[in-house]
C-alpha positions in Angstrom: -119.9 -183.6 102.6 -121.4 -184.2 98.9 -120.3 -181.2 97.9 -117.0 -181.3 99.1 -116.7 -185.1 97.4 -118.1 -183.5 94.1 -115.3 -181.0 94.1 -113.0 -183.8 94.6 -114.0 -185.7 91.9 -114.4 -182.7 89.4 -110.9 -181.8 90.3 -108.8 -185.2 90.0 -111.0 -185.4 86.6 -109.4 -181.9 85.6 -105.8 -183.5 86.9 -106.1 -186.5 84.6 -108.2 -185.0 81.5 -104.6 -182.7 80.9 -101.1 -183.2 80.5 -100.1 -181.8 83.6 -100.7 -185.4 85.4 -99.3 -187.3 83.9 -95.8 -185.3 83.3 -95.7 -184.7 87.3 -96.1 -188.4 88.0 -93.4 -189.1 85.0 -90.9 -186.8 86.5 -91.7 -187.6 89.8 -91.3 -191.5 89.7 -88.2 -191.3 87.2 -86.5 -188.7 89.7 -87.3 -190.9 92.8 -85.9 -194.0 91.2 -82.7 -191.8 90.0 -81.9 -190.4 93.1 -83.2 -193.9 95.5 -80.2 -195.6 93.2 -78.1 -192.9 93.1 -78.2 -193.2 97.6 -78.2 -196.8 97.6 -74.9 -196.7 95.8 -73.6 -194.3 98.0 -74.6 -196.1 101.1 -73.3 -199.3 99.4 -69.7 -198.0 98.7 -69.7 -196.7 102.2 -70.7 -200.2 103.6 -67.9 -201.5 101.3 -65.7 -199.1 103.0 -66.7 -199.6 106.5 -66.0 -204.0 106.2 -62.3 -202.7 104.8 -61.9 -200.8 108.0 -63.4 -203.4 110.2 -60.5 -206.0 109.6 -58.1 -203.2 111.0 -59.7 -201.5 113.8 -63.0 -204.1 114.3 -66.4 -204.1 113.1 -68.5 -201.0 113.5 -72.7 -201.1 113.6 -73.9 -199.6 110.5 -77.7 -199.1 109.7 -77.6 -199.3 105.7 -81.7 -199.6 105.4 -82.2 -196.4 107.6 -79.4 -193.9 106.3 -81.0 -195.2 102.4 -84.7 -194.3 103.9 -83.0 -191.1 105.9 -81.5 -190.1 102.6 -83.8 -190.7 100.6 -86.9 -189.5 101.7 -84.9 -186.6 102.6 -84.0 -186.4 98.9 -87.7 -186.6 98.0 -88.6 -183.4 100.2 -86.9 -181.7 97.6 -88.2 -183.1 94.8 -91.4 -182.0 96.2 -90.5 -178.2 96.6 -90.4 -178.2 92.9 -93.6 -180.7 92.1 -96.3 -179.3 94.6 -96.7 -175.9 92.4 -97.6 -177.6 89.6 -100.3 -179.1 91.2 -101.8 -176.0 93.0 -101.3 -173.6 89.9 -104.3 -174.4 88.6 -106.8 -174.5 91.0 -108.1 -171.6 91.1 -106.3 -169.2 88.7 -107.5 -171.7 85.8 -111.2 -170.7 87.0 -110.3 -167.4 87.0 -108.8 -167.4 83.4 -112.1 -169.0 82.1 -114.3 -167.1 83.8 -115.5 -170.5 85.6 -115.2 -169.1 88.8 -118.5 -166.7 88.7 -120.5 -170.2 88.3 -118.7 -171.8 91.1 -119.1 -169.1 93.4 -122.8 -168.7 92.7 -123.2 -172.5 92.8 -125.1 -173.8 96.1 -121.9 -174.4 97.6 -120.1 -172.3 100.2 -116.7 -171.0 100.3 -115.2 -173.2 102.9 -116.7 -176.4 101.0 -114.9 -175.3 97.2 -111.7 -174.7 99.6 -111.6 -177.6 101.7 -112.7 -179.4 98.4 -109.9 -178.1 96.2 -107.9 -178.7 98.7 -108.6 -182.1 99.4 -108.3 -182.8 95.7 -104.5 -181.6 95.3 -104.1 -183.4 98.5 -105.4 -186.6 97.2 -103.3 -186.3 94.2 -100.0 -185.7 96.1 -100.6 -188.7 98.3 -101.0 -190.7 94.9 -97.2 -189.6 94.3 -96.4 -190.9 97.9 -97.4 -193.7 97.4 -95.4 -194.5 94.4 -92.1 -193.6 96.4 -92.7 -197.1 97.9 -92.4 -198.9 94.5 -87.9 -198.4 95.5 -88.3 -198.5 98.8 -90.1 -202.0 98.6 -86.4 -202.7 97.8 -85.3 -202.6 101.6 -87.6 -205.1 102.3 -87.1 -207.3 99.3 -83.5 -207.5 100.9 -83.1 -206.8 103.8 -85.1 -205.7 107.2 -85.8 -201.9 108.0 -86.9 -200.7 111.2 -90.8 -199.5 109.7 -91.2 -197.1 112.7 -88.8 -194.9 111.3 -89.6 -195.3 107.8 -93.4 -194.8 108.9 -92.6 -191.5 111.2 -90.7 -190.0 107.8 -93.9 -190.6 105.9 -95.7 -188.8 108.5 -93.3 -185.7 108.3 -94.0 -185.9 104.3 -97.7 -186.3 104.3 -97.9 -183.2 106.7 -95.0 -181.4 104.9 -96.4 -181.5 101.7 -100.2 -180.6 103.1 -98.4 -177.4 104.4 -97.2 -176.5 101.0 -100.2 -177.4 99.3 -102.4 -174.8 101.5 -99.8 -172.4 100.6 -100.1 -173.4 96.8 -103.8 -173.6 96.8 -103.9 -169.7 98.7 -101.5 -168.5 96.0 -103.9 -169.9 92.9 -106.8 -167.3 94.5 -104.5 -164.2 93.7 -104.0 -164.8 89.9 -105.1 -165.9 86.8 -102.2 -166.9 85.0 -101.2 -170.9 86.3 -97.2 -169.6 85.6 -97.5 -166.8 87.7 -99.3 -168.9 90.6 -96.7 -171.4 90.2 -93.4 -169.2 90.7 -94.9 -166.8 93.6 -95.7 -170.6 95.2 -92.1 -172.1 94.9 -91.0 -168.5 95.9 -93.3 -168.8 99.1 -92.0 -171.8 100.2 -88.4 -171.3 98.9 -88.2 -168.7 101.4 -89.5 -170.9 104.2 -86.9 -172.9 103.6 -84.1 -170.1 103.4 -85.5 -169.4 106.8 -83.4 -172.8 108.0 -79.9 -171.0 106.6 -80.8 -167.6 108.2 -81.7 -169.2 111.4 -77.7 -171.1 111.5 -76.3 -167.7 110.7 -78.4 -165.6 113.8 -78.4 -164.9 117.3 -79.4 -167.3 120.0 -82.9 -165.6 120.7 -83.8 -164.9 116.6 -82.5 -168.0 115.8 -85.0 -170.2 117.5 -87.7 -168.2 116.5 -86.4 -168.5 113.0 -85.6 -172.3 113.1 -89.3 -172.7 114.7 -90.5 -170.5 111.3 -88.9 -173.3 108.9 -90.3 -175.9 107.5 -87.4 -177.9 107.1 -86.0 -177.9 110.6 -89.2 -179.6 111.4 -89.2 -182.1 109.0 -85.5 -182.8 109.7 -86.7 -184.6 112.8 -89.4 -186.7 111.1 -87.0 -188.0 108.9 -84.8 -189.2 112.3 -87.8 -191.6 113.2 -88.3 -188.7 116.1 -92.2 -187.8 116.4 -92.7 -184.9 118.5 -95.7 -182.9 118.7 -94.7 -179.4 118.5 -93.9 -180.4 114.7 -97.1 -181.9 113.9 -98.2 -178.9 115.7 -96.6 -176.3 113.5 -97.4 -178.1 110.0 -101.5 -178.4 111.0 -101.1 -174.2 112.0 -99.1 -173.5 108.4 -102.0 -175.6 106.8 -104.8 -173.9 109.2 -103.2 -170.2 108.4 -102.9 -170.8 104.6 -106.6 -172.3 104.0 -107.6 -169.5 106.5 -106.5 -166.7 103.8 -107.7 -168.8 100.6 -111.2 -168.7 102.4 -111.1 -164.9 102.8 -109.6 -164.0 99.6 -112.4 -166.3 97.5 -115.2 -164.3 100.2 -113.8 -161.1 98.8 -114.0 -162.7 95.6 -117.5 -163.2 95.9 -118.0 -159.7 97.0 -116.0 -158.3 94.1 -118.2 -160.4 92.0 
């Protein structure tokens, strides 16, 4: 466990000693606020709308706090898609590039400890931008009173969402040493996961639940509804499993190629 802790901390120093940081927590916090502003007004000229057409046809139940959450939590997802790259890119094509990698591998540390390590570490910095989506959503409890279990359930889907992505990043970084390269093949990884949600509405009954079962979105779709079922938590600990699976055989054949 020391060593895996060691790898942490070397890594979230290598985070915050560069650039690369501090511009994906910039973009990342502007962008949430943009977009949590740009749904609140939305939902807010639909409310507007919805008291016109209550005094004609009588008042309608309308959850502002969870379609704002829904929306934009939804909204962050995507966000995300674009963010989690830069975060992997590095990990282990950077070694590569510098020629650290030959001192890490012979280091007494074994391959599953420098993966679950590095993995931990990009983990630990994506729940750091989590974490600051609550700075606008502390707005729907500065005014009002939003059903947390919800809200709560959607964080869930994140956290594991993300985690998913982040294996597949961190797999990705073992195959190259350019960072640029790493990042592209990893938002073209999980781009196509996410295609696999508009192939799957376009295909036959039996390929289309196999399909919607291989997306990533259709099971975060739910999350974000405040439903918590267990075949999706299910499916995002497999992705994560699978993906750290192959970064742990392509740094052994590292090591034998070394």
């Amino acid at each position: 466990m020391r060593n895996i802790l060691a790898i942490i901390e070397r890594e979230m120093r290598a985070y915050f000693s560069s650039p690369i940081a501090y511009v994906v927590l910039t973009i990342f916090v502007f962008l949430s606020g943009v977009f949590f502003r740009t749904i609140l007004a939305q939902v807010m000229q639909m409310g507007l709308i919805s008291q016109m057409q209550a005094q004609q046809f009588g008042p309608r139940p309308m959850d502002m706090p969870g379609m704002i959450s829904r929306g934009f939590l939804s909204t962050m997802s995507v966000i995300l898609l674009f963010m989690i790259p830069m975060i992997t890119m590095g990990l282990f094509s950077e070694e590569k590039k510098r020629g650290t990698i030959e001192l890490l591998l012979t280091a007494p540390l074994t391959d599953l400890q420098v993966v679950i390590g590095k993995f931990f570490a990009a983990g630990t910095f994506f729940l750091i931008l989590l974490v600051s989506t609550w700075v606008p959503m502390s707005v729907l409890y500065f005014y009002g009173s939003p059903a947390s279990g919800p809200i709560l359930t959607a964080y869930l889907g994140l956290l594991l969402y993300g985690l998913s992505i982040i294996a597949i990043g961190v797999f990705i970084s073992t195959l190259t040493e350019n960072q640029i390269i790493s990042a592209v093949l990893s938002f073209g990884v999980i781009m196509l996961l996410w295609l696999v949600d508009v192939m799957a509405s376009q295909a036959e009954s039996t390929s289309k639940e196999v399909l919607t079962y291989l997306s990533i979105l259709s099971h975060l779709d739910d999350f974000t509804k405040g439903v918590l079922a267990t075949s999706h938590i299910v499916f995002y600990l497999s992705l994560m499993l699978v993906a750290l699976f192959l970064t742990y055989r392509s740094i052994d054949s590292l090591r034998w190629r070394g």
